[in-house]
Structures are given as structure tokens and as C-alpha cells.
C-alpha positions as CSV (number, residue, x, y, z in Angstrom):
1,X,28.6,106.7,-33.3
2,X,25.3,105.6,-34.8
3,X,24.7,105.7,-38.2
4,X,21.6,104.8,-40.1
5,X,20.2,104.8,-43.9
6,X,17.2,106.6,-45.0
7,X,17.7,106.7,-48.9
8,X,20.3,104.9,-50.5
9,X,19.4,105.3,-54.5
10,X,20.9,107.8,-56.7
11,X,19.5,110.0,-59.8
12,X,15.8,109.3,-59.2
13,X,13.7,107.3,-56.5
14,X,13.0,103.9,-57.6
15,X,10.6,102.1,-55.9
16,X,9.1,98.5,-56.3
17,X,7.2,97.9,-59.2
18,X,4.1,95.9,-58.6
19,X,5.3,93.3,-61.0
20,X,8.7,92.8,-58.5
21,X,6.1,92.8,-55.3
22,X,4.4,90.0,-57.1
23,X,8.0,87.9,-58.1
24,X,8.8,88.0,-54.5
25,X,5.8,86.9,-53.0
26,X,5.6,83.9,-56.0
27,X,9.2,82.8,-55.2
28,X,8.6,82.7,-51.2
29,X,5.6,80.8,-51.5
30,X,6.6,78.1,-54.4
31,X,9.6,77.6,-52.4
32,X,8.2,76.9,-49.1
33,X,5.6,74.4,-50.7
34,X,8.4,71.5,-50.1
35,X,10.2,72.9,-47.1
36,X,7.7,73.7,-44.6
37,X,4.5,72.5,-42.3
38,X,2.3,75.5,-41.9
39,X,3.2,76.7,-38.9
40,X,3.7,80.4,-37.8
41,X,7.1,79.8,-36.4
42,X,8.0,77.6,-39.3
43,X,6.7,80.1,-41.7
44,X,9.5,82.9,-40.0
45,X,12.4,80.4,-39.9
46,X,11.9,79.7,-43.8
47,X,11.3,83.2,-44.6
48,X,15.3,84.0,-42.9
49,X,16.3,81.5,-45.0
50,X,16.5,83.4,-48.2
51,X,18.7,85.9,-49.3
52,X,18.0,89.6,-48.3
53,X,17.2,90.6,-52.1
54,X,14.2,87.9,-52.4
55,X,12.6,88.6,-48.8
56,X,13.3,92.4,-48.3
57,X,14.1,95.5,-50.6
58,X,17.2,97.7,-50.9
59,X,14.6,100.7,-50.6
60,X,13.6,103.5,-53.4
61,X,14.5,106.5,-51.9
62,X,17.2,108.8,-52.4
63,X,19.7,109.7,-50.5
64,X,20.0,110.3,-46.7
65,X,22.1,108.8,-44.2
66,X,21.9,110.0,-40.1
67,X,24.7,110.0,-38.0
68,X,24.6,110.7,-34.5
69,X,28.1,111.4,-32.5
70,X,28.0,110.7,-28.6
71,X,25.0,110.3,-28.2
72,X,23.7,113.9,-29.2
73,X,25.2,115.9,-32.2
74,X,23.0,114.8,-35.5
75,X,24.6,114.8,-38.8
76,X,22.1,114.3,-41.7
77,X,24.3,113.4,-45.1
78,X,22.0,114.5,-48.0
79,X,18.5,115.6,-48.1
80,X,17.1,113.0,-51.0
81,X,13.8,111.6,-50.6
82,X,14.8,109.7,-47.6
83,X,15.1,112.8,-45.3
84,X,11.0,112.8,-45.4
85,X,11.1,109.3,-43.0
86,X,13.9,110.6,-41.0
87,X,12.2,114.0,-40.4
88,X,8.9,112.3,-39.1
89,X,11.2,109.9,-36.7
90,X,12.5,112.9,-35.0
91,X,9.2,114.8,-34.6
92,X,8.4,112.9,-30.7
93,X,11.9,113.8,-29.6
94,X,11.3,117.5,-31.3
95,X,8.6,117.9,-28.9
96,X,9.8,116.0,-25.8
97,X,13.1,118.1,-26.0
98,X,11.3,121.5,-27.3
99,X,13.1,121.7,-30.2
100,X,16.7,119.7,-31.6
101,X,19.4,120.7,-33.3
102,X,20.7,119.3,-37.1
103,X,23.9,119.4,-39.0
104,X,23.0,119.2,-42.3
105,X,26.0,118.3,-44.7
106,X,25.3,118.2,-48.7
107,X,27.5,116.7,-50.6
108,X,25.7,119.0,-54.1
109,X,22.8,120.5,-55.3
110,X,21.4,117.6,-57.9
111,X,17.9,117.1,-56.8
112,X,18.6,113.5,-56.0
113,X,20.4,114.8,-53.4
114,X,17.7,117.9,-51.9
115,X,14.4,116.8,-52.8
116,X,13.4,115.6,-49.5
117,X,14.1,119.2,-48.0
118,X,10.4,120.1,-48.9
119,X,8.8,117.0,-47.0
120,X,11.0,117.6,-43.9
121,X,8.0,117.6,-40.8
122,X,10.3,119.6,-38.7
123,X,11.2,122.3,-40.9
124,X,7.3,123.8,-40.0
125,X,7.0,123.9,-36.6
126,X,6.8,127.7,-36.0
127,X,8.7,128.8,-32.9
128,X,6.0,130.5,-31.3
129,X,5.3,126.7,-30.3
130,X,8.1,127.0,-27.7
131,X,10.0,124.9,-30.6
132,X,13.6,125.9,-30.8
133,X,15.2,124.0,-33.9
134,X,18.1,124.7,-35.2
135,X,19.8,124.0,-38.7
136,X,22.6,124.3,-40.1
137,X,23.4,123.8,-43.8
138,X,26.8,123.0,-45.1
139,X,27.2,123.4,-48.5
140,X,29.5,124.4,-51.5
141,X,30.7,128.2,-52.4
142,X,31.3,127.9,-56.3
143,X,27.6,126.9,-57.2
144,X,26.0,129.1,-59.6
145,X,24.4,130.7,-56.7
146,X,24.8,130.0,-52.6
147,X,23.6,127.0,-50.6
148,X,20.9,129.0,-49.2
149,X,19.4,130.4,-52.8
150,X,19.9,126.7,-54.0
151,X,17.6,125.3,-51.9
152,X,15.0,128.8,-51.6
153,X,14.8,128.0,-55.0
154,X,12.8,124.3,-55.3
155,X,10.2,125.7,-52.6
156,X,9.5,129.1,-53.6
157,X,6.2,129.7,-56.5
158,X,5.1,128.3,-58.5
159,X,7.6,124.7,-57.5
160,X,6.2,124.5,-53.7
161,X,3.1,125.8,-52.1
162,X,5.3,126.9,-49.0
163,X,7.4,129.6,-49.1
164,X,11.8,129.7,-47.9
165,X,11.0,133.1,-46.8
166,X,7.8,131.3,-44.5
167,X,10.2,128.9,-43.2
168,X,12.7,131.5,-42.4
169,X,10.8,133.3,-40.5
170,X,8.5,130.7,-38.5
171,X,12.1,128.7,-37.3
172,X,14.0,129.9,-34.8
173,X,17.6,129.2,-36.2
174,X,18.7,128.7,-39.5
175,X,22.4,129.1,-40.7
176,X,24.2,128.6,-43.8
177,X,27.8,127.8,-44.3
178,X,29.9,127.5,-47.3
179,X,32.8,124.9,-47.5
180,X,35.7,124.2,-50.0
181,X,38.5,122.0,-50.6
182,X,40.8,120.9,-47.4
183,X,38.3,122.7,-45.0
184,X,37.9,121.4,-41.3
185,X,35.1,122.1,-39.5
186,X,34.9,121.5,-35.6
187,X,31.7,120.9,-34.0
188,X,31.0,119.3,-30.0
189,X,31.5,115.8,-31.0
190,X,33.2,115.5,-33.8
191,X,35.4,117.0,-36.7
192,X,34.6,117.2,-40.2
193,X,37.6,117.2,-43.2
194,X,36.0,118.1,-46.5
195,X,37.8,117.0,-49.9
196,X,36.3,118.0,-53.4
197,X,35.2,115.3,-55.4
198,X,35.2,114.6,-59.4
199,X,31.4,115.0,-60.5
200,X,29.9,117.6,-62.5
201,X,29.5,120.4,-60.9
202,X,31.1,121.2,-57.5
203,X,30.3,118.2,-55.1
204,X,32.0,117.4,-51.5
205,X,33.3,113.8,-49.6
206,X,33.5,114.3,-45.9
207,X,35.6,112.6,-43.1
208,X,33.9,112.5,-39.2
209,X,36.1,112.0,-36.6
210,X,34.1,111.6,-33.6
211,X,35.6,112.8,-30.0
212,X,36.8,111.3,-27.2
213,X,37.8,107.6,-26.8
214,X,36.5,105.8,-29.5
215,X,37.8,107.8,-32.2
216,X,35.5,106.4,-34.8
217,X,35.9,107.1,-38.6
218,X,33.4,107.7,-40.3
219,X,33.5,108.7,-44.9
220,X,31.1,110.2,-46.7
221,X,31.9,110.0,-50.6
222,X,28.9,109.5,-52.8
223,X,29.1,110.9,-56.6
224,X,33.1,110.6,-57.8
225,X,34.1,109.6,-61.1
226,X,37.2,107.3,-60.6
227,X,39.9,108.7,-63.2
228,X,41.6,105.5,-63.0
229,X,40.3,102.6,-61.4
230,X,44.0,101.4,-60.1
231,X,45.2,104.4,-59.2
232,X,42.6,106.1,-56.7
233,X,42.2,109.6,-56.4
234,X,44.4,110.8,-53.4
235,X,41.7,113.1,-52.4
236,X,39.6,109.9,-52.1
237,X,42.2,107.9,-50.5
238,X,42.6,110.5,-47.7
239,X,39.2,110.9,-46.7
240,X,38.7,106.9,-46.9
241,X,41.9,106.4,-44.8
242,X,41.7,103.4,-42.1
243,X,38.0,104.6,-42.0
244,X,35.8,102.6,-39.3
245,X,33.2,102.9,-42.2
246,X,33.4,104.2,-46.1
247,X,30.0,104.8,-47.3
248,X,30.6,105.0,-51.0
249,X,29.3,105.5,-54.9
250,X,29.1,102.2,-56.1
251,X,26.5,103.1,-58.9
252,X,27.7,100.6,-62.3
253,X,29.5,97.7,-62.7
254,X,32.7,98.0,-64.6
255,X,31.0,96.9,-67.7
256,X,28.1,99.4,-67.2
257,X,30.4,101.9,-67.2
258,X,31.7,101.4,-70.1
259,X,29.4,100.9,-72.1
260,X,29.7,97.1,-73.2
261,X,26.8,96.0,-75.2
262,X,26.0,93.0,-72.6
263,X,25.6,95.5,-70.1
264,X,23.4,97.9,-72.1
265,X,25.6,99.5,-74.2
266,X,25.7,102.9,-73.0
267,X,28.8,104.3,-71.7
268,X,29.0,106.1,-68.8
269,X,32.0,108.0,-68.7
270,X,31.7,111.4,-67.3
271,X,28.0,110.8,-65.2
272,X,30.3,111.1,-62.0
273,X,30.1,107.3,-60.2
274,X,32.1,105.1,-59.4
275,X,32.0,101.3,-60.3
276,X,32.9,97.9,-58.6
277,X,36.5,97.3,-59.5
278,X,37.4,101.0,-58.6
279,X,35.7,100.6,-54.9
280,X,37.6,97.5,-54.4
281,X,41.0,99.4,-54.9
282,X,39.9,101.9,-52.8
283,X,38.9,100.2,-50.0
284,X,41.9,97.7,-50.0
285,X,45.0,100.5,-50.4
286,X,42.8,102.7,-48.0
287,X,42.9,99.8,-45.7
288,X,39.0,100.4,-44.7
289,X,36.9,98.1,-42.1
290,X,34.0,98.4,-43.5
291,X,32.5,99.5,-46.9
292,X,28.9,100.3,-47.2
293,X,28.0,100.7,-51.0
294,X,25.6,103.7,-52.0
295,X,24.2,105.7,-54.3
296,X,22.4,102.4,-56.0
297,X,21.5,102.8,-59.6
298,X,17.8,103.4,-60.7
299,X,18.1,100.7,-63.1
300,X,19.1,97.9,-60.4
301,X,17.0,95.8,-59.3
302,X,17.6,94.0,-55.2
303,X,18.9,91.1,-57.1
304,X,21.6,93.7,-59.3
305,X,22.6,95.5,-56.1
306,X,23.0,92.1,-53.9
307,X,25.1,91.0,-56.8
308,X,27.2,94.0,-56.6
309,X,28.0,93.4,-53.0
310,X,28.9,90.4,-54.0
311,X,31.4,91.2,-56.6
312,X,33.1,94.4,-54.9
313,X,34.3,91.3,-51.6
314,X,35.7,89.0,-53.9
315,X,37.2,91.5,-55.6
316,X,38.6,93.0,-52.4
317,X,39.5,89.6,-51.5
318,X,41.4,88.7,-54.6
319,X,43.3,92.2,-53.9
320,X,44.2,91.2,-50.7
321,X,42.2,93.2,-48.4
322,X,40.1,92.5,-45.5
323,X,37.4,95.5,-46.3
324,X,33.6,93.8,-45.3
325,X,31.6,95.0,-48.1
326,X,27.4,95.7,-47.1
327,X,25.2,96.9,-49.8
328,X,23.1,99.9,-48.3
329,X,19.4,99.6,-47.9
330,X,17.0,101.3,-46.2
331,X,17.0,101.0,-42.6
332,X,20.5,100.0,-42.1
333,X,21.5,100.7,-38.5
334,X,25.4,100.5,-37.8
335,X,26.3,101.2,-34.3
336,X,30.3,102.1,-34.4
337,X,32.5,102.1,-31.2
């Protein structure tokens, strides 16, 4: 199982301001005034020196994460802003293979989580091309309307200058199906267990189980409200079970959440995310391998969210657990076996 990350914000994109571009680059160079020569090479060993948050970014984008089971069946968690990257990396193998095939699985219907759907390449090469894609959307049944009409709705006039009913008809297989709590889907190369989670509005965790010897775990839990931060949801717990990897809401702090006046003062009780302390729990009585925090607040900066890493693993340490904690950015590759 391959997995990668092509938006890992939550609520809104975020990307760098130009005052952070211009902190980073300060920092790097007033910090290698005393430690290096001048040289090219010299120049790239100082520069892996620092900590990802001063050399790098978490990314802006919303989210998106691609999975790809055996080799061949394409999962695509979440259509945020991150799925516009991820559609033009596929368009070479689009062509070479005359057309591929996509699982999409949404989690809900907040834009953060399908405003990438429009700027999808893919989705508009007409099938008269010899282009046979196929997609298949997976989404709730108790939304105000149906998965399909959901996402008709951000692209047809006067919100998108392209038409659903275009796309419909220029694609040579598009499918929707609804899922609910406890549901199990079977595809080729792996199985899918679906547990409602606590957000506003109806939103979905999912569990992939991919076939044959390797039996990798994959969780997909973004957007749940902890209703205790001890005592994890058992919905939670079970699709987090002994899971390979736990990619996971991690949005606040504890403090953020509520509401302390050194950490802003707003409470956020009843947004729907989760918070360090409550991950940590999680992860240690779910007895996870790896946990891959997600969903990073608009507000936090690469410093915040490389802090927050740091917290959730001594937390988990000082639980007891063995969980390795990595903060999601952009371009994260994990290659599971």
C-alpha cells in the first residue's frame, strides 16, 4: 500500500504568507553565516540541518490523501484543494493507460473537503478521446440532498463555468454510492469498514484492509469531536484498531479547544476536531504503529503544527505507547507493507 498527501489543512487553504517566505529565508541565511564555507555541497548539508518547519512547509491545501492498494486500485480520501495536484500527476498515466479508474471516498460535504472536485484535469477528458475513466463516489445518505446533487451543486451556474450535466455526459463512467454506519464495502484489493463520526452534519471514518499477504491497515478519521478525551469513542477505537497507519484530526491543542485565554480565548467545543491529548489516548489504547496527524488548523503556522507533533509523542510516550507520531504535510509518501 502506498499512501501519499496532497492537502492536509482543514476549514480553508492556508498558504504561506510572504512575510513567513521572508522569516525562513532570514533565519537559513543568518544561521549559516557562522557554520558554513560557501560551497554548493556545504550549502545542502547545512540546509538538512534544520528542522522541517524552518526549511520546508506543511503545505496550504486542503484535504486529499491517495492510496493505492497492490499496485493498482486508487483510493482518493477527500477532494479539498489538494485533489487539483493529484489530478494533474495522473493525467500521463490517463493517457498511457487510455483512461484509469478512481475510488473516491468523502468523508462530508464541507467545502474544505470538495473544493478541489472542480480543478480535477481528469474529470474533462471527453471519452470520445478513446478515454475510459471511471469514478466512483462514496458518499453519505442522510445529507440534505444525495452525494451526487451535493457536488452538481458547486459546479453548476452561476458557481462554475462547467456544467455536472457536461461532465456527465463527456465521461465514460460515473457512479455514485451511498454509505452508512457499520457498512463494508469490498472492492479488488481491499475492504473498506465505514463508522459514523461526531461532526456536524453526517461525516464518515474509514478502515482499508488491503488483500492478500501484507494485510496492511490503513484509518481514515478526519473531523470527530472527541466526547471525552480519556474515554475514546468506540466507533473511533474500532476503526483505529492495531492500524498499520491512523491518519487523524488533530486540528487544536487541548487549550485551544477550550478556549483558554493564552491560547486565544475562543472555545471550540462543538467545531467537530479533535485535539492533542485526545489523539494520544487514541492511539495508545488503539495500540496504532503509526499516527499521521491531519486536518491542520488554518491558524497554525509550520512552527504550531511541528510543535504539535511534538506534543501528541510525548504524550503517547508518557501513556505508555509506542504509536510514532508524523505531522502530515504535503508530499508525504508512506510506502506500507
Amino acid at each position: 500500500m502506498k499512501v501519499k498527501f496532497w492537502g492536509v489543512r482543514g476549514s480553508v487553504p492556508s498558504p504561506l504568507t510572504p512575510e513567513q517566505v521572508q522569516g525562513k529565508i532570514f533565519h537559513a541565511v543568518h544561521s549559516s553565516r557562522t557554520t558554513m564555507d560557501g560551497t554548493t555541497k556545504d550549502s545542502f548539508t547545512f540546509v538538512d540541518t534544520l528542522p522541517f518547519w524552518r526549511k520546508s512547509t506543511y503545505g496550504g491545501n486542503t484535504s486529499c490523501v491517495e492510496v493505492v492498494c497492490c499496485g493498482d486500485e486508487r483510493f482518493i480520501f477527500d477532494m479539498g484543494t489538494g485533489l487539483r495536484e493529484l489530478g494533474n500527476s495522473l493525467m500521463k498515466e490517463m493517457f498511457d493507460s487510455k483512461g484509469i479508474k478512481v475510488n473516491f471516498f468523502l468523508s462530508h460535504m464541507h467545502w474544505d473537503h470538495i473544493q478541489g472536485l472542480p480543478f480535477y484535469s481528469p474529470l474533462y477528458i471527453n471519452k470520445e478521446l478513446g478515454i475510459k475513466n471511471r469514478w466512483t463516489f462514496y458518499g453519505g445518505t442522510d445529507w440534505q440532498r444525495k452525494v451526487e446533487i451535493c457536488l452538481q451543486g458547486q459546479m453548476d451556474p452561476p458557481n462554475f463555468p462547467v456544467s455536472w450535466a457536461e461532465i456527465f455526459k463527456m465521461t465514460y463512467e460515473i457512479e455514485f454510492k451511498g454509505v452508512y454506519d457499520r457498512i463494508q464495502i469490498g472492492r479488488s484489493r481491499a475492504n473498506a469498514t465505514i463508522r459514523k463520526l461526531n461532526h456536524p452534519q453526517e461525516t464518515y471514518g474509514y478502515r482499508i484492509v488491503e488483500h492478500g499477504g501484507s494485510g496492511v491497515v490503513l484509518a481514515y478519521t478526519t473531523d470527530n469531536e472527541p466526547f471525552d478525551p480519556l474515554e475514546p469513542d468506540p466507533r473511533l477505537l474500532e476503526l483505529a484498531d492495531q492500524a498499520d497507519v491512523w491518519i487523524t484530526d488533530c486540528q487544536y491543542t487541548q487549550d485551544q479547544y477550550n478556549g483558554k485565554k493564552k491560547a486565544g480565548g475562543v472555545s471550540r467545543h462543538g467545531w467537530g476536531h479533535s485535539y492533542d491529548i485526545a489523539v494520544a489516548k487514541t492511539a495508545v489504547m488503539a495500540k496504532v504503529k503509526t499516527v499521521v496527524l491531519f486536518h491542520h488548523d488554518p491558524s497554525s503556522d509550520d512552527q504550531r503544527i511541528w510543535e504539535m507533533e511534538q506534543k501528541v509523542q510525548y504524550l503517547i510516550s508518557e501513556m505508555g505507547g509506542a504509536s510514532k507520531v508524523i505531522a502530515a504535510h504535503e508530499g508525504l509518501e508512506l510506502n506500507l507493507e
